[in-house]
C-alpha positions as CSV (number, residue, x, y, z in Angstrom):
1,X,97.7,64.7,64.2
2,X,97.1,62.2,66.8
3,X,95.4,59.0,65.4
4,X,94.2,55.6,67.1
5,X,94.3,56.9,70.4
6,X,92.4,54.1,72.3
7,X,93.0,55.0,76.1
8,X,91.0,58.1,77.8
9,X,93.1,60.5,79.5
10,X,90.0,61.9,82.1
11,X,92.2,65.1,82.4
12,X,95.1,63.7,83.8
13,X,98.8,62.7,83.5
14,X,99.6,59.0,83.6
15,X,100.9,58.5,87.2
16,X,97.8,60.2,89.1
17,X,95.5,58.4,86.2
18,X,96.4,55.1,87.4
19,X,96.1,55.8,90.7
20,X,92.3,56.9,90.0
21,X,92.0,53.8,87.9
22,X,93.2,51.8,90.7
23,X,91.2,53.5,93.8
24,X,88.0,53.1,91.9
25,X,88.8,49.6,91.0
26,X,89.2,48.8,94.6
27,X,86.1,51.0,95.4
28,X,83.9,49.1,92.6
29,X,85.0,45.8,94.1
30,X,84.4,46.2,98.0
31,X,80.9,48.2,97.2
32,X,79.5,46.3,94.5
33,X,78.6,49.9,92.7
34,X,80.1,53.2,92.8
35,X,78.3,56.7,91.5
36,X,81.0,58.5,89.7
37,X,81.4,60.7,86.3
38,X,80.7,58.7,82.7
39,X,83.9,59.4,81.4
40,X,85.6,57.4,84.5
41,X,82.9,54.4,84.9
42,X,83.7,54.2,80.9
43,X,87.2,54.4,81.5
44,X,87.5,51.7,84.4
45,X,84.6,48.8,82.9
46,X,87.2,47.2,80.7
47,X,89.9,47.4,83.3
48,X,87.1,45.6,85.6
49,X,85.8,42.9,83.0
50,X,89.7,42.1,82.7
51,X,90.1,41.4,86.6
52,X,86.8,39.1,86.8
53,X,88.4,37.5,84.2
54,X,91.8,37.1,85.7
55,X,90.1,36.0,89.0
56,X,88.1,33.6,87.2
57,X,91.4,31.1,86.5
58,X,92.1,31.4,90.3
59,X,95.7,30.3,89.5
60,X,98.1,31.0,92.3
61,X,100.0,33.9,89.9
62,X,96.5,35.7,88.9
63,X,96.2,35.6,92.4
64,X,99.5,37.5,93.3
65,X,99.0,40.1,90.5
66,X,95.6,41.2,92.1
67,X,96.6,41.4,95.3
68,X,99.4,43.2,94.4
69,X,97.2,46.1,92.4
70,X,94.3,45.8,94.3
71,X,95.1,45.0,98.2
72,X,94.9,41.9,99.7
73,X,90.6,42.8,100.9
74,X,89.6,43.5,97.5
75,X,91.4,40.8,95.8
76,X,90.0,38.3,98.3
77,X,86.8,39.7,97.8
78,X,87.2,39.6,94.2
79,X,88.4,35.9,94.1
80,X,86.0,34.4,96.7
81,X,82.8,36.5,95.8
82,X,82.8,38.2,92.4
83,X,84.5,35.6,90.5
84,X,82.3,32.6,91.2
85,X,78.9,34.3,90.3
86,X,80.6,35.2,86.6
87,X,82.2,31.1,86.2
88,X,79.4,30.7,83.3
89,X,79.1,34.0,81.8
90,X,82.0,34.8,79.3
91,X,81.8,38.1,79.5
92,X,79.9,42.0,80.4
93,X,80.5,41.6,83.9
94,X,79.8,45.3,84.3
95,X,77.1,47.8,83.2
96,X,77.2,51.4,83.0
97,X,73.6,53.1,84.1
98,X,73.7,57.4,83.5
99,X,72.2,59.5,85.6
100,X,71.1,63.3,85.2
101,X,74.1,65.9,85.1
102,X,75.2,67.1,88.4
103,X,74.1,70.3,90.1
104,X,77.0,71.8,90.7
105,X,78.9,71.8,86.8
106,X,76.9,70.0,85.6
107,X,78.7,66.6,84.6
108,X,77.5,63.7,83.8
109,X,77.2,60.9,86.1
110,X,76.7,57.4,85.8
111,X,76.4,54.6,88.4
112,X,78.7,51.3,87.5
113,X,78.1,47.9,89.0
114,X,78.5,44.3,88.4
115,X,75.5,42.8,86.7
C-alpha cells in the first residue's frame, strides 16, 4: 500500500521525468507562459517558485546551480529579469489558469505563467 507519495509521476520513469521537468522549466522561463497539460503545469509550479526563489539571493553559487540545470540563456534570463520583479513578494510566483480539454483525447490543459 503506497502511502505519502508527494511527487507526481505524469506517466513516466524518473530519468525522462526530469528531463520534461527540466525542458518545461526552461520553456516557462524564456516564454514567460507555456500551454501544456494540468497535471504537468501542477507538477513543474513548485519546482518554478523554488528557482525564483533561488535567483532571488543572486549569490554566486545559486547562480552556478541554475546555469547548470537550466542553461546559461535561461538562467540569465531568470536572474536579470524574473528575479527582480518577485524581490518584494515572498512567494506564488506562478499561477495555473485551465483551459477546456483538448480535442483530440481530450486532456486537460492549463496555461502556466509568472504572475
Amino acid at each position: 500500500m503506497k502511502k505519502r507519495i508527494k511527487q507526481r509521476t505524469i506517466g513516466r520513469k524518473t530519468g525522462p521525468r526530469k528531463a520534461l521537468q527540466k525542458s518545461l522549466l526552461r520553456s516557462l522561463i524564456l516564454a514567460g507562459k507555456i500551454q501544456t497539460t494540468q497535471a504537468k503545469a501542477k507538477d513543474i509550479s513548485p519546482l518554478a517558485e523554488k528557482l525564483v526563489s533561488k535567483a532571488k539571493k543572486g549569490k554566486m553559487s545559486q547562480v552556478r546551480q541554475l546555469s547548470g540545470l537550466l542553461g546559461n540563456e535561461a538562467a540569465k534570463k531568470l536572474i536579470e529579469e524574473i528575479a527582480p520583479r518577485y524581490q518584494e513578494r515572498k512567494g506564488g510566483y506562478t499561477r495555473v489558469i485551465k483551459l477546456q480539454p483538448r480535442r483530440s483525447d481530450a486532456s486537460p490543459r492549463a496555461i502556466i505563467e509568472f504572475t
